[in-house]
C-alpha positions, 0 to 999 in steps of 0.5 A: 917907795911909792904908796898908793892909798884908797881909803873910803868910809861910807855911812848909811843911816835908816832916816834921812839926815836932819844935819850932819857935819864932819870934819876930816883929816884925810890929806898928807902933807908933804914934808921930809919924810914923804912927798904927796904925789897927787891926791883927792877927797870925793864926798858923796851925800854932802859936800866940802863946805871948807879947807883949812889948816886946823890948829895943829897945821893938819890939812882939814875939810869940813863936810856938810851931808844933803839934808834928807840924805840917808847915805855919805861915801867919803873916799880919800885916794893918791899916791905918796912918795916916802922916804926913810929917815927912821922916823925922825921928823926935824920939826924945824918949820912948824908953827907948835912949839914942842913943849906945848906936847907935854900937855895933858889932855882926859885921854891921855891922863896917867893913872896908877897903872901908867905911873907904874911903867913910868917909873921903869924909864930910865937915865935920859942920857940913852932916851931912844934906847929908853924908849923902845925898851918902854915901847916894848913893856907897853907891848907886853903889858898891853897886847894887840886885840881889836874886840875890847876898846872903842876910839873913846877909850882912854890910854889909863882904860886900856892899860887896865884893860891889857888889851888895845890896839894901835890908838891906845898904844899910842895914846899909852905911850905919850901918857907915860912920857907926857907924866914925865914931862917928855913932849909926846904927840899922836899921829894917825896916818897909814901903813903898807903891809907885807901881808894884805893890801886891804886893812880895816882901819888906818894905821896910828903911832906916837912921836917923842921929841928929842933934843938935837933930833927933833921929833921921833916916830915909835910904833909900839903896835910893830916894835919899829920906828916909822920908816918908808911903810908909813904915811902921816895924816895928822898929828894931834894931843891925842886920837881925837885931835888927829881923828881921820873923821869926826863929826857931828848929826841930827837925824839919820838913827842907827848908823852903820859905818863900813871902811875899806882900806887898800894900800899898795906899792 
């Protein structure tokens, strides 16, 4: 399947910008489950400054906003080939080894309430099957709504919360097997929907190393693996390793942020 993908976050700020900074994780790489056909990154109120894989092999731009600047447009397009291997990543080539992803990071640190699910994992001589079964507890312990947790909720806050959206199932999820040393990791990156080609945000999922499998996709959020609907961005410890776009200011009060999202076959 072939996607095309326009994502563009524009920022407007009622001063102008003493100093801005953001670092963006806007560009898929290709791998075995997709193949980047062509794809761009346009800055408008600032400039890349810099291209770097960061610490987790994610393709990464430093953007520095004009000084005096009062709006930055940053739009991310391209097509990208997918492929469908039920989500499972061999991990073969990459630099981390796996266990490193049984790290716990203050996002993703199990409180009472997520040790209690960990505790209805069962035998790990059926692990996928295990973990979609815990995939849905998650779900239903947790339904989707977007009005209650922000991007700096943390998995234990959202649990007690009942309510959250695709980070914080994700983020859920990697804490329950992280608490039972199961390496787990965060993906953000995009998914096609039947239902609309515009989406307000990207879309985040987790992947679970198995033994003999290598990594594997679970998208708690839909109840699926990942399959040729879906394009990873960057992989990370939690949502802020793999956040799309983060940065840093001086200047530039009351900021507001509008997204448009258009994903399309």
């Amino acid at each position: 399947m072939i996607l095309s993908i326009k994502h563009t976050t524009s920022y407007s700020y009622e001063e102008g910008l003493t100093h801005a900074q953001q670092q963006i994780r806007l560009k898929p790489s290709s791998n075995l489950l997709q193949k980047v056909l062509n794809w761009d990154v346009d800055v408008e109120g600032g400039q890349i400054e810099l291209i770097y894989p960061d610490q987790f092999d994610n393709q990464t731009m430093l953007i520095q906003a004009k000084c005096g600047q009062n709006k930055i447009r940053i739009t991310a397009h391209g097509k990208v080939e997918t492929i469908d291997k039920i989500g499972v990543l061999d991990g073969k080539n990459e630099l981390i080894p796996p266990g490193y992803f049984v790290k716990k990071t203050p996002r993703t640190l199990a409180g009472a309430g997520i040790k209690s699910i960990a505790g209805k994992v069962g035998s790990k001589t059926n692990l996928i099957t295990e973990l979609h079964s815990l995939s849905n507890i998650i779900l239903k312990a947790v339904p989707y709504c977007s009005t209650i947790t922000t991007t700096e909720t943390t998995a234990e806050e959202a649990f007690k919360a009942g309510v959250g959206v695709c980070q914080d199932h994700a983020q859920i999820f990697i804490s329950v097997l992280r608490h039972l040393s199961i390496p787990a990791r965060y993906v953000s990156g995009y998914l096609l929907t039947e239902d609309s080609v515009s989406h307000e945000a990207s879309h985040a999922w987790s992947e679970v190393f198995i033994k003999g499998l290598g990594w594997v996709g679970f998208d708690v959020s839909n109840g699926v693996s990942p399959d040729e609907r879906y394009v990873r961005l960057a992989v990370g410890l939690d949502s802020f390793d793999a956040a799309p776009i983060r940065g840093i200011r001086v200047g530039g009060q009351n900021e507001s942020m509008l997204v448009s999202l258009q994903i399309q076959q």
